[in-house]
Biotite code that builds the C-alpha atoms (Angstrom):
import biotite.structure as struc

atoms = struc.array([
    struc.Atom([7.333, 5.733, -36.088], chain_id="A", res_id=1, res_name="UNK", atom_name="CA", element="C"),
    struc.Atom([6.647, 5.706, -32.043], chain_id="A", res_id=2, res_name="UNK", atom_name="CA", element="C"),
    struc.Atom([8.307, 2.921, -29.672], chain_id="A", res_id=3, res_name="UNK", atom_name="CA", element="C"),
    struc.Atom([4.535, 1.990, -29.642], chain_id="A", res_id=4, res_name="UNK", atom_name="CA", element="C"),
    struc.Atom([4.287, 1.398, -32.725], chain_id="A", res_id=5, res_name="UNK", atom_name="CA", element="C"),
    struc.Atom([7.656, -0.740, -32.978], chain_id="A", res_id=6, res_name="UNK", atom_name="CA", element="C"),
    struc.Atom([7.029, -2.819, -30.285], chain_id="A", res_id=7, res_name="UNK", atom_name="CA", element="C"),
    struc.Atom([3.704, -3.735, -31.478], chain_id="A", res_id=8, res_name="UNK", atom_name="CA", element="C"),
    struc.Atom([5.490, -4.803, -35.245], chain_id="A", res_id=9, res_name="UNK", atom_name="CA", element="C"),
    struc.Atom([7.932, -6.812, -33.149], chain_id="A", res_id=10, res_name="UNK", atom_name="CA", element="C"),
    struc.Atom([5.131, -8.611, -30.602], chain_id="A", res_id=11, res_name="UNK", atom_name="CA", element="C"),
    struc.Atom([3.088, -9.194, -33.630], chain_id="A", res_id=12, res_name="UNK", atom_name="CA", element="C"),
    struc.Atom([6.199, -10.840, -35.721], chain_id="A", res_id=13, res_name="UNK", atom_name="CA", element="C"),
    struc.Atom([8.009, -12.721, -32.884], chain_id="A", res_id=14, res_name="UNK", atom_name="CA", element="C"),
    struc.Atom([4.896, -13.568, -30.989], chain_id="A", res_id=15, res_name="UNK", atom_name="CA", element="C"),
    struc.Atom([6.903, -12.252, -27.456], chain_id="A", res_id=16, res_name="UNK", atom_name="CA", element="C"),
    struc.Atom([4.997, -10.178, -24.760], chain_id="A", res_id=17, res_name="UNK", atom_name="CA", element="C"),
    struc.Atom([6.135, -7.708, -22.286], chain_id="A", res_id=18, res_name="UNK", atom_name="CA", element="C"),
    struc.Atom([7.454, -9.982, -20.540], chain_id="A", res_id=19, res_name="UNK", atom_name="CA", element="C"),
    struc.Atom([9.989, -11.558, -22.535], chain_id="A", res_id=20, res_name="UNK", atom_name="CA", element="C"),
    struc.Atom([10.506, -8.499, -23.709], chain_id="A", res_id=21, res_name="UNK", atom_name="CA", element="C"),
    struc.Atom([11.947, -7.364, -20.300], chain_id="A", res_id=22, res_name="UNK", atom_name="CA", element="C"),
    struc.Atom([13.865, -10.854, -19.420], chain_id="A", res_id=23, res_name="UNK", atom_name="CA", element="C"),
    struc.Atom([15.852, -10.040, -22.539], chain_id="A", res_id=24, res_name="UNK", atom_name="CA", element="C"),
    struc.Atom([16.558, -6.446, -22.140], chain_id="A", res_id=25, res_name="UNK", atom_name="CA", element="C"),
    struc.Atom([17.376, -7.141, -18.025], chain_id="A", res_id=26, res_name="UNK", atom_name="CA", element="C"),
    struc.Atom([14.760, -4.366, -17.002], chain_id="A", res_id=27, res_name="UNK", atom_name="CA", element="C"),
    struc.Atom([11.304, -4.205, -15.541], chain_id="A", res_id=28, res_name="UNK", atom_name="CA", element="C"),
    struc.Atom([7.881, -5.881, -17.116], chain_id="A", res_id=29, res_name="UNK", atom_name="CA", element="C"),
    struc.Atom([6.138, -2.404, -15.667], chain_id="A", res_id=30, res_name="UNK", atom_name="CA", element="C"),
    struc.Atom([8.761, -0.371, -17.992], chain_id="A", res_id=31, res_name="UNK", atom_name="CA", element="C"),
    struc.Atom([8.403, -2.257, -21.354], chain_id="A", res_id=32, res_name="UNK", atom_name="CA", element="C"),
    struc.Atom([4.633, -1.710, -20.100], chain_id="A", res_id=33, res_name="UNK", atom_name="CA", element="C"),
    struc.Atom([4.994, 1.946, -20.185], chain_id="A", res_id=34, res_name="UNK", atom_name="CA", element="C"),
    struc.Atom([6.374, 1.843, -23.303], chain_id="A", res_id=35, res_name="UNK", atom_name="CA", element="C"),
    struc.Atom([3.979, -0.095, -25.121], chain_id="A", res_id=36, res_name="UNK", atom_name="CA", element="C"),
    struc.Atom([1.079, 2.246, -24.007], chain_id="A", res_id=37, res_name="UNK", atom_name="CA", element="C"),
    struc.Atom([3.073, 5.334, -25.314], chain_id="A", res_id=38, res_name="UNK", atom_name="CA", element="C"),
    struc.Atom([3.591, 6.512, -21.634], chain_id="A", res_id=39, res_name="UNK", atom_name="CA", element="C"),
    struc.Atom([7.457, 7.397, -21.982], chain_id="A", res_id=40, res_name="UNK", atom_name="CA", element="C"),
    struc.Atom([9.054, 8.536, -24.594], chain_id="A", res_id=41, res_name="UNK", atom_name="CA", element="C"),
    struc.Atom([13.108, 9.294, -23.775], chain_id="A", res_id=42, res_name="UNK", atom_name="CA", element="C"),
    struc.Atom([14.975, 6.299, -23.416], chain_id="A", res_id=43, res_name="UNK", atom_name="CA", element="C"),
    struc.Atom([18.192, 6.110, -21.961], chain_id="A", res_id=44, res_name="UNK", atom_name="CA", element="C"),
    struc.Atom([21.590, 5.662, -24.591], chain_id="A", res_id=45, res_name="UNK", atom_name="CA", element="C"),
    struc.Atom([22.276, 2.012, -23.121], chain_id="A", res_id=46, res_name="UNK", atom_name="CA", element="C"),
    struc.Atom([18.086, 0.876, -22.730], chain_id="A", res_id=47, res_name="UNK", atom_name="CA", element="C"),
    struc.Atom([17.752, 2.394, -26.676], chain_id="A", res_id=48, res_name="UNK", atom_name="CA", element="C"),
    struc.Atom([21.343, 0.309, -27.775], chain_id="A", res_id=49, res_name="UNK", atom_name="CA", element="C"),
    struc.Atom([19.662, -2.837, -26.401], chain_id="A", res_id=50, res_name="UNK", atom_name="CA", element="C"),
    struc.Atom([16.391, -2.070, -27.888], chain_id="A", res_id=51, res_name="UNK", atom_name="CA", element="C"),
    struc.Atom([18.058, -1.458, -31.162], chain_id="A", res_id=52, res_name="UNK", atom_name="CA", element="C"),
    struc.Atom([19.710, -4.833, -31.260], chain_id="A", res_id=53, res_name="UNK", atom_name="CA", element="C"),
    struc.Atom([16.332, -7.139, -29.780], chain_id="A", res_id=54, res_name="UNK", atom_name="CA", element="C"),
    struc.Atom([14.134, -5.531, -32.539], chain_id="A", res_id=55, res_name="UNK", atom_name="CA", element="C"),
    struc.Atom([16.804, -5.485, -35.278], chain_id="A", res_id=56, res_name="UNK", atom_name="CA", element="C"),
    struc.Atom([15.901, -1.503, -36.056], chain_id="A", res_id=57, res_name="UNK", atom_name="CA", element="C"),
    struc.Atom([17.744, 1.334, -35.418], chain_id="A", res_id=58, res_name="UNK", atom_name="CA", element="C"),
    struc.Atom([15.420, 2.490, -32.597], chain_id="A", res_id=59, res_name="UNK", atom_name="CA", element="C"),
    struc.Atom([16.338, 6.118, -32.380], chain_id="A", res_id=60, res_name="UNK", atom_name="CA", element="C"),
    struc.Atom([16.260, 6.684, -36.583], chain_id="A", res_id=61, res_name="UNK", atom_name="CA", element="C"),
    struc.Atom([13.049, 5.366, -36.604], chain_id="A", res_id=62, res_name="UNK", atom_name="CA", element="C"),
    struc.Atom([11.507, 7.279, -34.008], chain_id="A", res_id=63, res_name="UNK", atom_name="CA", element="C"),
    struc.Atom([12.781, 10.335, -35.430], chain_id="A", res_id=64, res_name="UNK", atom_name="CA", element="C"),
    struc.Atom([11.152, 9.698, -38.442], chain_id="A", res_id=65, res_name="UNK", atom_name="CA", element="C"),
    struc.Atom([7.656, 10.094, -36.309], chain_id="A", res_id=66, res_name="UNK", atom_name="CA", element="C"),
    struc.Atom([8.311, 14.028, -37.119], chain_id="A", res_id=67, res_name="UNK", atom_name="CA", element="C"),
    struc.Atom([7.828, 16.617, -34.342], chain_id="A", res_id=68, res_name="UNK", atom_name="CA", element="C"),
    struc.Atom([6.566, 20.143, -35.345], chain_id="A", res_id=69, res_name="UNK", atom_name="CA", element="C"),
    struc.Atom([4.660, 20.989, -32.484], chain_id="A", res_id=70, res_name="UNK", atom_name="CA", element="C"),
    struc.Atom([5.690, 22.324, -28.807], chain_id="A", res_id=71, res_name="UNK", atom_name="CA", element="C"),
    struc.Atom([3.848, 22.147, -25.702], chain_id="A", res_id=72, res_name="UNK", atom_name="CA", element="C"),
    struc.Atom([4.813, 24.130, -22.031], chain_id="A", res_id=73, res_name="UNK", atom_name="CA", element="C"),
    struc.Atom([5.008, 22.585, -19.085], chain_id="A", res_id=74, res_name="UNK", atom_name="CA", element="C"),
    struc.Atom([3.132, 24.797, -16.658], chain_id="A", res_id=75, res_name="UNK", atom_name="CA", element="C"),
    struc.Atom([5.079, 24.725, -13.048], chain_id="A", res_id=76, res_name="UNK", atom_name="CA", element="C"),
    struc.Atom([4.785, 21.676, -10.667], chain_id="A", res_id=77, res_name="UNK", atom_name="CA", element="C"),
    struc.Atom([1.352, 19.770, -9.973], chain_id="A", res_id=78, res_name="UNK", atom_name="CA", element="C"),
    struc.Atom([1.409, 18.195, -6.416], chain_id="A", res_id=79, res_name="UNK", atom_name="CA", element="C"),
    struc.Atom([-0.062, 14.744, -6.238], chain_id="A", res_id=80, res_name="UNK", atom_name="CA", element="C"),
    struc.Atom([-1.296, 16.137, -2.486], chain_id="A", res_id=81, res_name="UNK", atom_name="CA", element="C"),
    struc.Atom([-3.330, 18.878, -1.648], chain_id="A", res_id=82, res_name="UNK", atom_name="CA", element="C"),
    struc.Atom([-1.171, 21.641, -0.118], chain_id="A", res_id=83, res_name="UNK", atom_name="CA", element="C"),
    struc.Atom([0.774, 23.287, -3.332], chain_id="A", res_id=84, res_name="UNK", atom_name="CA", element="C"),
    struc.Atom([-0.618, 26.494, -4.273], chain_id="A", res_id=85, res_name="UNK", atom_name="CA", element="C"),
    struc.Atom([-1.125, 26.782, -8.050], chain_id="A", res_id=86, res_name="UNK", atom_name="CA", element="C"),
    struc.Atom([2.066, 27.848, -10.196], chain_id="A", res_id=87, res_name="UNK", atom_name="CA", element="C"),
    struc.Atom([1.655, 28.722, -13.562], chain_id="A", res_id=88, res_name="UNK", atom_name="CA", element="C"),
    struc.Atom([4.714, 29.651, -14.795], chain_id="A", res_id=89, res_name="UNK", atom_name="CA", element="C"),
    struc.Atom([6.176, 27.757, -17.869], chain_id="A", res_id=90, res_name="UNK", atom_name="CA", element="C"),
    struc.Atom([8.858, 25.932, -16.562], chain_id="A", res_id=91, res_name="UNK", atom_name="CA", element="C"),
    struc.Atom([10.134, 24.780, -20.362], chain_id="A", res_id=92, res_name="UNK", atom_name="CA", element="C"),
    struc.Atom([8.483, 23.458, -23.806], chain_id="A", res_id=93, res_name="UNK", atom_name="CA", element="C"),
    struc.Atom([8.201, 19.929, -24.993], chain_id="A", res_id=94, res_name="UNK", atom_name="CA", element="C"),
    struc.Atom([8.315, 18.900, -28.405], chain_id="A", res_id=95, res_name="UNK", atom_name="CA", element="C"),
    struc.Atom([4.893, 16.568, -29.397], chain_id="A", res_id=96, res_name="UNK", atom_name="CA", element="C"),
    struc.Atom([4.064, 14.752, -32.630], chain_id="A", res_id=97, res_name="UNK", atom_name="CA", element="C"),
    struc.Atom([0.699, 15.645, -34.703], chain_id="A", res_id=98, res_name="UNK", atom_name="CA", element="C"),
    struc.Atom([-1.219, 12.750, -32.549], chain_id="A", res_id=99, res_name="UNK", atom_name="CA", element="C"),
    struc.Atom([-0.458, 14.195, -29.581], chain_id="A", res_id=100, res_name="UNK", atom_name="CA", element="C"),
    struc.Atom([-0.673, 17.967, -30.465], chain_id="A", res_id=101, res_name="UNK", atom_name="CA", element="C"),
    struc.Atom([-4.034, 17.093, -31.381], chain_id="A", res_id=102, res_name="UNK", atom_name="CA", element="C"),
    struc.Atom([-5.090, 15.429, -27.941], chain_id="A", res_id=103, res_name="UNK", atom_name="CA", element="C"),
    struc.Atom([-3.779, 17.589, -25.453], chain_id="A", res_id=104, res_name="UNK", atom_name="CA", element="C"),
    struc.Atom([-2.904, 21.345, -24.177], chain_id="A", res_id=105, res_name="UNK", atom_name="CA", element="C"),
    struc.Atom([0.275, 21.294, -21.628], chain_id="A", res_id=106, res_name="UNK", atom_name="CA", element="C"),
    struc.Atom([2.197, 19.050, -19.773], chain_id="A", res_id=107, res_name="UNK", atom_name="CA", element="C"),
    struc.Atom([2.419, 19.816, -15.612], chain_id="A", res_id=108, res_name="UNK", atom_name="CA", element="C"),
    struc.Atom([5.107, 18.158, -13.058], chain_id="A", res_id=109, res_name="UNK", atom_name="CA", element="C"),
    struc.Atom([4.192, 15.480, -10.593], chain_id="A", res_id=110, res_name="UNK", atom_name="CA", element="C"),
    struc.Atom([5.487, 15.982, -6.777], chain_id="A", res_id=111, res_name="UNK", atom_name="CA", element="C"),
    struc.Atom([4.333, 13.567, -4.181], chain_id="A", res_id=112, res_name="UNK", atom_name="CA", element="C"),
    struc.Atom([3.151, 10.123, -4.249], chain_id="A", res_id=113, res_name="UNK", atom_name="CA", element="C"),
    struc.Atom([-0.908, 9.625, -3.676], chain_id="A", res_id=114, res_name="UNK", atom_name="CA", element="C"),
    struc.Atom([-1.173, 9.102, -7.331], chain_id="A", res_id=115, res_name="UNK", atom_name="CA", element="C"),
    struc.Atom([1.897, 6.149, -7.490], chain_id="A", res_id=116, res_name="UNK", atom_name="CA", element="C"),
    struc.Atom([-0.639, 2.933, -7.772], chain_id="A", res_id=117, res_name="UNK", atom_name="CA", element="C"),
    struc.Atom([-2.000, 5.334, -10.844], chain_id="A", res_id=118, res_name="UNK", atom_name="CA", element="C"),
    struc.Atom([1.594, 5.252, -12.508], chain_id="A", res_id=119, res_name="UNK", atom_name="CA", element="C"),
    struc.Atom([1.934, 8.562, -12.052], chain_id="A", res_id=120, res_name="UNK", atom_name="CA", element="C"),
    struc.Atom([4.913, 9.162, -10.246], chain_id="A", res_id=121, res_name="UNK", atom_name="CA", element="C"),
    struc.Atom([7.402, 12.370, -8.892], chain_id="A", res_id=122, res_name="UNK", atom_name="CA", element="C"),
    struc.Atom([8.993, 14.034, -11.340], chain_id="A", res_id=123, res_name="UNK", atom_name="CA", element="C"),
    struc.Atom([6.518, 12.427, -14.131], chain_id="A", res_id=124, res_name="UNK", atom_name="CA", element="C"),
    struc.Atom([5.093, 15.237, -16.457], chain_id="A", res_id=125, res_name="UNK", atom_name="CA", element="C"),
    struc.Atom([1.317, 14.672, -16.750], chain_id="A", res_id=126, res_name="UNK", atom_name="CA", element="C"),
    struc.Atom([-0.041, 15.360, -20.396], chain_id="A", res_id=127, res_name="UNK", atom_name="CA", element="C"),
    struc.Atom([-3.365, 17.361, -19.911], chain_id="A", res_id=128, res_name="UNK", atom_name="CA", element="C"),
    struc.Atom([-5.969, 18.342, -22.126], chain_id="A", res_id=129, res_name="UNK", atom_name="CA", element="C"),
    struc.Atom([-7.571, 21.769, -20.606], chain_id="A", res_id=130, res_name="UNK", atom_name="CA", element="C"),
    struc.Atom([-11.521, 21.314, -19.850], chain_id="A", res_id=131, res_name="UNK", atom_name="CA", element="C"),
    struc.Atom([-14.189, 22.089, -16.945], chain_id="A", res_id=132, res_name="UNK", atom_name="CA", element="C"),
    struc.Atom([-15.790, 18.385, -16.749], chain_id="A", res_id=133, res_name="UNK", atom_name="CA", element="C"),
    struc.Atom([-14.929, 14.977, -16.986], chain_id="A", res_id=134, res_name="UNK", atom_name="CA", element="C"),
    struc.Atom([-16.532, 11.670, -16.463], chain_id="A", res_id=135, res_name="UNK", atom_name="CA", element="C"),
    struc.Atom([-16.802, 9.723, -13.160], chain_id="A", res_id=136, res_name="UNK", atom_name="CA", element="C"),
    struc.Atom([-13.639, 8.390, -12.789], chain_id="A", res_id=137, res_name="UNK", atom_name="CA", element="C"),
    struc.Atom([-11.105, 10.049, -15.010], chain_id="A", res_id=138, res_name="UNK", atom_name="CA", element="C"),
    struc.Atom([-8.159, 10.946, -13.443], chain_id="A", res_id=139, res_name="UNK", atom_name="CA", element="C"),
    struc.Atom([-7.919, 15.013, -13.222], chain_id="A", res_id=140, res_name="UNK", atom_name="CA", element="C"),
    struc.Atom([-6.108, 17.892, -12.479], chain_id="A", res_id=141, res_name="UNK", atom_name="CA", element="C"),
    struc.Atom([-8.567, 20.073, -9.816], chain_id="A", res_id=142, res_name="UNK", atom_name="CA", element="C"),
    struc.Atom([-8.236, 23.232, -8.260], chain_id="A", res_id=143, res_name="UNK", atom_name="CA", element="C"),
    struc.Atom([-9.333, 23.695, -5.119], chain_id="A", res_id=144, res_name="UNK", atom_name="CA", element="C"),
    struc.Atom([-9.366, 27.263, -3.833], chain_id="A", res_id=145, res_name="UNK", atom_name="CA", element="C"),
    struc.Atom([-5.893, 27.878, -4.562], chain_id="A", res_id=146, res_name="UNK", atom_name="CA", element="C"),
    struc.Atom([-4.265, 24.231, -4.722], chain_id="A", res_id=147, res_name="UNK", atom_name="CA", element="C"),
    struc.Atom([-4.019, 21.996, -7.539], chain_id="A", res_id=148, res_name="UNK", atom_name="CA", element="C"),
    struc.Atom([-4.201, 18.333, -7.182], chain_id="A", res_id=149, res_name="UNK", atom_name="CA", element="C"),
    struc.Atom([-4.317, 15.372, -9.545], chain_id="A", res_id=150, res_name="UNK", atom_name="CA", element="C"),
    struc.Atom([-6.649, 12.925, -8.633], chain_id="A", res_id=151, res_name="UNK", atom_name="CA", element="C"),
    struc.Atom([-9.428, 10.511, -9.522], chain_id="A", res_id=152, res_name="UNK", atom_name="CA", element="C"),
    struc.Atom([-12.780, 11.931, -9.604], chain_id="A", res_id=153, res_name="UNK", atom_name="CA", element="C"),
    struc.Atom([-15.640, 10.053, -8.677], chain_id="A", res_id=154, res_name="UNK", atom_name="CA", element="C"),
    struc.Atom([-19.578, 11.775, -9.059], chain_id="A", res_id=155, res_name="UNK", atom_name="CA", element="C"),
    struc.Atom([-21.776, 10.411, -6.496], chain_id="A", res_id=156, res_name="UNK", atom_name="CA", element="C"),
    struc.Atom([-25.169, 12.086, -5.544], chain_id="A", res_id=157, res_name="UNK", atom_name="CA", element="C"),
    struc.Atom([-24.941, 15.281, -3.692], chain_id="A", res_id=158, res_name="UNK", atom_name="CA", element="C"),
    struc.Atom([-21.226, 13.977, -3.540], chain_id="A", res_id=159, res_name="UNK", atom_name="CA", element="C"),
    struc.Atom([-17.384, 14.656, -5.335], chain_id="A", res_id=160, res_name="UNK", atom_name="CA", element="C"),
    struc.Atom([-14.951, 12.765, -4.745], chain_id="A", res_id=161, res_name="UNK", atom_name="CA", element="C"),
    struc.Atom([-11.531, 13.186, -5.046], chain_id="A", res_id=162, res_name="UNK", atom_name="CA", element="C"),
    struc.Atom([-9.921, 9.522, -4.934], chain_id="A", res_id=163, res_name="UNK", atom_name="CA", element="C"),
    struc.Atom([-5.929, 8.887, -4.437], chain_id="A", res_id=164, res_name="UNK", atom_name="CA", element="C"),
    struc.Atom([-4.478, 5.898, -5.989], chain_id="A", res_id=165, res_name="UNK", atom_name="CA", element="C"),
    struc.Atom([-1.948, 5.392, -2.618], chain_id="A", res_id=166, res_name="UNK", atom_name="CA", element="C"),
    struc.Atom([-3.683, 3.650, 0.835], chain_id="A", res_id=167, res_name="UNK", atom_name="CA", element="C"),
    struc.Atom([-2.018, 5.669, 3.012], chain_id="A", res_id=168, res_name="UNK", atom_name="CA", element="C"),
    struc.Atom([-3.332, 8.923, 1.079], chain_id="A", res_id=169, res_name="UNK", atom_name="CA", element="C"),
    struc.Atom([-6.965, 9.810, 2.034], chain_id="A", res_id=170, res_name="UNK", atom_name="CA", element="C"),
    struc.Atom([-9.402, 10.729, -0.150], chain_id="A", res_id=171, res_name="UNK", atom_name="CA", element="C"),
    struc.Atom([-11.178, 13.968, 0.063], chain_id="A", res_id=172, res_name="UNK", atom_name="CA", element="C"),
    struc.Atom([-14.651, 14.548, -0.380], chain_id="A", res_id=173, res_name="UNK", atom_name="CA", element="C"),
    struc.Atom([-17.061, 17.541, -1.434], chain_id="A", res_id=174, res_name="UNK", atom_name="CA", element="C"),
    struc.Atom([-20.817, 18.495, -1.151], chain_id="A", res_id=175, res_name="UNK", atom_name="CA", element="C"),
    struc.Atom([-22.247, 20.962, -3.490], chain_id="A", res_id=176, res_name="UNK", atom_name="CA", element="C"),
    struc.Atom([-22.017, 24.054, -1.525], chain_id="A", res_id=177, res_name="UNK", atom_name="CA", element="C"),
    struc.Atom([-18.490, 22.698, -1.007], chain_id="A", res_id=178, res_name="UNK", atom_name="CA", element="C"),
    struc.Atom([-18.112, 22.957, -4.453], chain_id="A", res_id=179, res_name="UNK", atom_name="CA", element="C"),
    struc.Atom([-19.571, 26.349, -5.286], chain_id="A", res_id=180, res_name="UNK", atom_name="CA", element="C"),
    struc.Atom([-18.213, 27.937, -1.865], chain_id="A", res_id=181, res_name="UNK", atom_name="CA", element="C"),
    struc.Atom([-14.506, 26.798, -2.098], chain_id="A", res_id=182, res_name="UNK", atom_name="CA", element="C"),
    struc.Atom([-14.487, 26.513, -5.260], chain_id="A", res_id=183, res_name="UNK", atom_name="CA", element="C"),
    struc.Atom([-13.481, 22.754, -7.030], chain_id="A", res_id=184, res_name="UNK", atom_name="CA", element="C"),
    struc.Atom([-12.870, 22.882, -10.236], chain_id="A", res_id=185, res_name="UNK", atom_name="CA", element="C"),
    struc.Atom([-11.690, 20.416, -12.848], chain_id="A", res_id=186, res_name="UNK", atom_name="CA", element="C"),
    struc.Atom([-9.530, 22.335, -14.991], chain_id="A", res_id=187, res_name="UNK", atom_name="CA", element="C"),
    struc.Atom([-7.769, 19.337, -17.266], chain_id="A", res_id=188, res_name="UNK", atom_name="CA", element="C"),
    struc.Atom([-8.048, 15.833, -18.201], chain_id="A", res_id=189, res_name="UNK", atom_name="CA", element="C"),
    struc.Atom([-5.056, 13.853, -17.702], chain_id="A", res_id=190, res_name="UNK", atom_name="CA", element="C"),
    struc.Atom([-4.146, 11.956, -21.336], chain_id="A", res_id=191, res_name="UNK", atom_name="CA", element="C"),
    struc.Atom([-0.591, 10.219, -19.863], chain_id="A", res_id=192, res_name="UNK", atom_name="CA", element="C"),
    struc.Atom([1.681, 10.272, -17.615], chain_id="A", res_id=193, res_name="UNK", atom_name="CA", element="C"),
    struc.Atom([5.449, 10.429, -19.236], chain_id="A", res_id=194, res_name="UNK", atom_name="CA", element="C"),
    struc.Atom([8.702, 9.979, -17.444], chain_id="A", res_id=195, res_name="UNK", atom_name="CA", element="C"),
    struc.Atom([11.742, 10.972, -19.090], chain_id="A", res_id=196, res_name="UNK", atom_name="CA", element="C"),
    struc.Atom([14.528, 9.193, -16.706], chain_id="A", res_id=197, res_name="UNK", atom_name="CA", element="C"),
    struc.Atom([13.932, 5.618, -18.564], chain_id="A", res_id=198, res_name="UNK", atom_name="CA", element="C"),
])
């Protein structure tokens, strides 16, 4: 079973939100957040002891019991910027259950911070499912030229843009020839965003 899933069986019996949730384990709303959209996975020893005790389940057997057969690489370090030059060495594997095996392709590392307001944050390891095209508005992982970025992309006529999630980050935008000459190219969807340090 996923922390998802056991926080949803414990909202649904107690009638508690995220909120509550938080006030009684002394952390963040924004974390218990996180966890109850499946965006992290690891939880610290003292976080999962506290857990354990709120929702009356051994936390960590029952998320084992959500079996993992399946590994995934994390392919170098994606910059939430623009100046990193592609890297794609694997850096390391991470084990994923059958849901996720099924959804995405790698996982790639987050430096910077024009994607923070998007909850995707340094050291975060974005979840990516490999493709050429997504909708107006997904967030992405882009290539341009040499550089790969993670950012929202937004199709406007005759117009691509490439959309931070941070004010003080500008956004970048692309005409067709732009496009073609440099090139952009969307090479991944991005499915979550998982940190591993809560």
């Amino acid at each position: 079973m996923t922390l998802q899933e056991l926080l949803v069986q414990f909202k649904r019996r107690t009638g508690l939100n995220n909120e509550a949730i938080a006030q009684a384990l002394g952390i963040s709303k924004s974390t218990v957040t996180r966890w109850s959209n499946g965006d992290t996975k690891n939880l610290k020893k003292e976080t999962l002891l506290k857990l354990s005790d709120l929702l009356g389940v051994d936390v960590a057997v029952a998320m084992a019991e959500n079996t993992f057969l399946h590994k995934k690489p994390i392919l170098g370090v994606v910059k939430a910027g623009y100046d990193l030059l592609a890297d794609e060495n694997i850096e390391d594997y991470l084990e994923v259950n059958d849901e996720d095996e099924r959804r995405g392709d790698y996982f790639l590392r987050v430096t910077g911070h024009s994607m923070d307001l998007a909850r995707i944050h340094e050291n975060d390891l974005l979840y990516v499912r490999q493709c050429n095209d997504v909708s107006s508005g997904t967030i992405a992982v882009v290539m341009i030229g040499d550089e790969v970025t993670v950012k929202r992309v937004i199709k406007k006529e005759n117009l691509i843009v490439l959309e931070a999630a941070n004010p003080n980050v500008e956004n970048r935008y692309f005409t067709p020839e732009e496009v073609h000459d440099l090139p952009v190219r969307i090479i991944g969807k991005v499915i979550y965003s998982r940190s591993d340090f809560e």
